[in-house]
N, C-alpha and C positions, 0 to 999 in steps of 0.2 A: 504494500500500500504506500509506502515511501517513497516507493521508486518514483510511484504513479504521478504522488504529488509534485516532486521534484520536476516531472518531465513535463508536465503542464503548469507548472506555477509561471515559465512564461509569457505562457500564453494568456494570461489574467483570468479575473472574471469572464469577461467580454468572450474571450476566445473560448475558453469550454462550452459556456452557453451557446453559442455562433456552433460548437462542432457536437451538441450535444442534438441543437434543432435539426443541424442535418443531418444527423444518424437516425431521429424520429422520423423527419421527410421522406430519406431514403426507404424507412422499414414501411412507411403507409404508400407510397410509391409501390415495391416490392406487391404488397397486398393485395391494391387496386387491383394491378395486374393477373394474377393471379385469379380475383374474383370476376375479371373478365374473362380470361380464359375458358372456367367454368361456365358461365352465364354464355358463351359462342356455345359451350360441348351445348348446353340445354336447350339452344335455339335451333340448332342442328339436330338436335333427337325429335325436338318438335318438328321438327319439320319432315321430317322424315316418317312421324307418325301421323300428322297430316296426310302425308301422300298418301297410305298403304290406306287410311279413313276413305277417302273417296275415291281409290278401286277400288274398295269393299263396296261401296254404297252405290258404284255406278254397277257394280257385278250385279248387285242386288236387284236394280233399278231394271235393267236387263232382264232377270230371273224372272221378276214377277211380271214384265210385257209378256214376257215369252208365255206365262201360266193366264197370262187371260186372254191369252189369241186361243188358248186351246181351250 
């Protein structure tokens, strides 16, 4: 813990705070990302269950012209 203080005492106050905000910035930075990444995977599964939704439902749409011609 000595070492620590030695090595930043001269940086002052100013400077750990200044290098403390941008270790917080970078880590919510870091996250964002991240929480995008997921939130693309889940727009992309939606959509993809989307598709398979409505050729079920035109398969369907199909199925039952087909049962009332006959």
């Amino acid at each position: 813990m000595e070492e620590l203080i030695k090595t930043l005492s001269p940086l002052g106050v100013g400077g750990v705070l200044a290098g403390l905000m941008f270790w917080f910035y970078r880590q919510d930075r870091l996250q964002c990302s991240k929480r995008e990444e997921r939130m693309m995977t889940v727009i992309e599964a939606n959509a993809r269950a989307s598709e398979r939704l409505a050729a079920n439902i035109e398969h369907l749409a199909h199925a039952l012209e087909r049962s009332g011609t006959q």
